[in-house]
Structure formats: structure tokens, C-alpha cells
Residue frames relative to the residue before (quaternion, step in Angstrom):
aa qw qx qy qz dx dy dz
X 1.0000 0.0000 0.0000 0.0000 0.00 0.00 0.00
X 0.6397 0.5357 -0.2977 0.4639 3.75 0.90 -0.62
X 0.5804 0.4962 -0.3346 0.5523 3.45 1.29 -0.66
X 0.5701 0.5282 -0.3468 0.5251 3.70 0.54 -1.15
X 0.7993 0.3724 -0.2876 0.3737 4.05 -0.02 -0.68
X 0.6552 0.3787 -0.4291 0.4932 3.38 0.97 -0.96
X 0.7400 0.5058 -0.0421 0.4413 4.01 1.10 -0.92
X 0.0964 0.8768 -0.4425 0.1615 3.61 0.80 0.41
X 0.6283 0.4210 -0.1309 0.6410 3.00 0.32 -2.51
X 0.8341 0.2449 -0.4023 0.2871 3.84 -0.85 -0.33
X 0.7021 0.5635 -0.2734 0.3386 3.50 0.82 -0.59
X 0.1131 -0.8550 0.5061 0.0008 3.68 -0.11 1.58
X 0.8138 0.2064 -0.1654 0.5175 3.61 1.35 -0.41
X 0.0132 -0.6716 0.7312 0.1187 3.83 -1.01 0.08
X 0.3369 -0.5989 0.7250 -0.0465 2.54 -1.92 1.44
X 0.3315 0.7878 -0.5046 0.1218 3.83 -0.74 0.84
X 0.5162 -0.6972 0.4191 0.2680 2.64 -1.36 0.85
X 0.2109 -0.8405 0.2966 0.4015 3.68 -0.41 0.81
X 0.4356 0.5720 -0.5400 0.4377 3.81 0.93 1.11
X 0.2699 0.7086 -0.6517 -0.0163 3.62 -0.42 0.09
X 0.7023 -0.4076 0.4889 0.3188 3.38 -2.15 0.13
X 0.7988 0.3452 -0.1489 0.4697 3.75 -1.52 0.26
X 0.8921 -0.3284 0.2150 0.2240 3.32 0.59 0.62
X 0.7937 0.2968 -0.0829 0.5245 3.37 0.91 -1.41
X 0.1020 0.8455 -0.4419 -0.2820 3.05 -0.75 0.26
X 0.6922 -0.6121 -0.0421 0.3800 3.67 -0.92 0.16
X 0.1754 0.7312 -0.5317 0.3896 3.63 1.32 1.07
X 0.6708 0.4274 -0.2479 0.5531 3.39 0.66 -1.74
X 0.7065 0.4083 -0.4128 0.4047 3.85 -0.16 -0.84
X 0.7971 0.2975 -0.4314 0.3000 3.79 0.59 -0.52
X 0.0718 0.9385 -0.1742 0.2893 2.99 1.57 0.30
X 0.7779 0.2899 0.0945 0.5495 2.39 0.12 -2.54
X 0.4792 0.7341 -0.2530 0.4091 3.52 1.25 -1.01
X 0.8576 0.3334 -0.0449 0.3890 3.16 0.20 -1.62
X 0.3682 0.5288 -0.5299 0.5514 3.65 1.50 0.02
X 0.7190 0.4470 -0.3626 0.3895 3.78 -0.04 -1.33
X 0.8374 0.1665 0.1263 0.5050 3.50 0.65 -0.78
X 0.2772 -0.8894 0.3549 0.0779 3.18 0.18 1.52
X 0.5889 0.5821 -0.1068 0.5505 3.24 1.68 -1.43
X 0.5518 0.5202 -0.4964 0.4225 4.11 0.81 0.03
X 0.5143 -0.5517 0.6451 0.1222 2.69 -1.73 1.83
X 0.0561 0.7525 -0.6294 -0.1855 3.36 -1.17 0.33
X 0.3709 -0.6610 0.6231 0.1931 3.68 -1.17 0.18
X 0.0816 -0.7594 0.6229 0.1695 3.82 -1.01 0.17
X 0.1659 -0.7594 0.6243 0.0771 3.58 -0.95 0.45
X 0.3121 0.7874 -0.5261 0.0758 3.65 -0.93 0.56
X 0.6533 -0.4414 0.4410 0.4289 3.81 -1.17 0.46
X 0.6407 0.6480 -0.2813 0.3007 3.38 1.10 -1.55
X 0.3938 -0.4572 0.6788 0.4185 3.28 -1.46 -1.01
X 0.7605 -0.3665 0.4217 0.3309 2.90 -1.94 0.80
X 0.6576 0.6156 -0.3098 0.3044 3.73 0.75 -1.28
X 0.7491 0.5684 -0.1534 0.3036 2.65 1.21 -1.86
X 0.7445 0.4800 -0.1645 0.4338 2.88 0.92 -1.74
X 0.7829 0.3281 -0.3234 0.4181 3.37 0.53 -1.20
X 0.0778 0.8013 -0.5915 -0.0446 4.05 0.94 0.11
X 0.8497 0.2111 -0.1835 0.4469 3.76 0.18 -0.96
X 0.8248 0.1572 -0.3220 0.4373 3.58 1.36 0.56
X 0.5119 -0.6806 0.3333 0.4046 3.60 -0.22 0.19
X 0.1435 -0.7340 0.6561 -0.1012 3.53 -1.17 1.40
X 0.0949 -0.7678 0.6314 0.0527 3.47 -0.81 0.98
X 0.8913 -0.2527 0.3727 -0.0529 3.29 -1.23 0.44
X 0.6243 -0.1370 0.4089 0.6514 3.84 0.73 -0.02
X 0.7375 0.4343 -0.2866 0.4305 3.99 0.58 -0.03
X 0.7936 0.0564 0.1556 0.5855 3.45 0.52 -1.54
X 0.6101 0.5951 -0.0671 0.5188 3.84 1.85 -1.10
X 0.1341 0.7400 -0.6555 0.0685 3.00 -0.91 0.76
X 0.1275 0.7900 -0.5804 -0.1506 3.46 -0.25 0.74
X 0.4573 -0.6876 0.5201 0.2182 3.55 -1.93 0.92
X 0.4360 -0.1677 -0.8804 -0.0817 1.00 -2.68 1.19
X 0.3513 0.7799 -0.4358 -0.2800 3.11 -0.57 -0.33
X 0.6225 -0.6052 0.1956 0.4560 3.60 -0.88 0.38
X 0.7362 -0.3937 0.2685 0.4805 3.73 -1.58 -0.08
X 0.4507 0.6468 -0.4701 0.3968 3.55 1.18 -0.89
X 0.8542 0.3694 -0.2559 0.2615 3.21 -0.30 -1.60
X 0.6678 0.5902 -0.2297 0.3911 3.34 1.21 -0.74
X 0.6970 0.4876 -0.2883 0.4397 3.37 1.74 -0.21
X 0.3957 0.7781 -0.2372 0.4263 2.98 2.18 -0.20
X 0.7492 0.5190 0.0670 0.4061 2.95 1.45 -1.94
X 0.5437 0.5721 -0.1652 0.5915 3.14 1.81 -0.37
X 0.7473 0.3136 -0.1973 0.5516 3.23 0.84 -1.47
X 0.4999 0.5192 -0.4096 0.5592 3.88 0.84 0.03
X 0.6455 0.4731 -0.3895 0.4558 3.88 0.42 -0.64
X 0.8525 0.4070 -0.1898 0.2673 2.96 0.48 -1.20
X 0.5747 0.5724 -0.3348 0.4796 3.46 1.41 -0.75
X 0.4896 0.5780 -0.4324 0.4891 3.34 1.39 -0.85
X 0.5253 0.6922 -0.2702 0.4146 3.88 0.68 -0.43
X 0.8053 0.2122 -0.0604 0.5503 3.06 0.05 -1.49
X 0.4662 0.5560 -0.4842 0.4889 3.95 1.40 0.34
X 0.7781 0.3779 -0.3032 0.3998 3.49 0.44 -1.20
């Protein structure tokens, strides 16, 4: 969240995991995120499956999903797929 304030205006995507420490996790952070900023790509990351994690919302795959480990490859795939998916809609 401190990053997000000092960095707003520059920050078009977030990449989280959707476990995090303290409480939040990263459903709630894009959440909060995405009220400020309608237009933020978000990514999810998780040990899980798509199934698991995204049970009460939908996660695809190479789209919105990342599940871990995975390698740099896939994650630049996944990024550059979010985002074009952007500049489509």
C-alpha cells in the first residue's frame, strides 16, 4: 500500500500473491486498488490451482493466474497477455 501511494500515476499492473502476511490478502488488496483505479490489470499468483484459489472468483490461466513456481518465461507471457488484453478492451 505505501508503494501504491507514493506510485499510483505510474503503476498500470499488480502482480500478487493471493496469500499474503498481516491479514490481507491479495483479492482484498486488488480490491482496494481497483476502486482507485478502475483500468488496473491485476495478476494472481498462488501455490494453489486456479480452482482453488480463485473458488469465489474466476482466474484463468496464463491470463489473470499464475500458479508457483513458475519460470520467468511464463510470467512474461502472462503479463504481456494481461496487458494487450488492455489495450484490446
Amino acid at each position: 500500500m505505501e508503494v501504491w501511494k507514493e506510485h499510483r500515476n505510474e503503476i498500470r499492473l499488480l502482480l500478487t500473491d493471493m496469500v499474503m502476511p498481516d491479514g490481507m490478502n491479495g483479492k482484498e488488496l486488488a480490491r482496494r486498488l481497483l476502486q482507485e483505479t478502475p483500468g488496473l490489470k491485476v495478476i494472481y499468483t498462488s501455490g494453489y490451482s486456479a480452482d482453488i484459489a480463485g473458488k469465489d472468483f474466476p482466474l484463468e490461466e496464463g491470463v489473470n493466474f499464475l500458479m508457483k513456481p513458475f519460470e520467468v518465461q511464463k510470467l512474461a507471457q502472462t503479463v504481456r497477455a494481461c496487458l494487450e488484453e488492455t489495450s484490446a478492451t
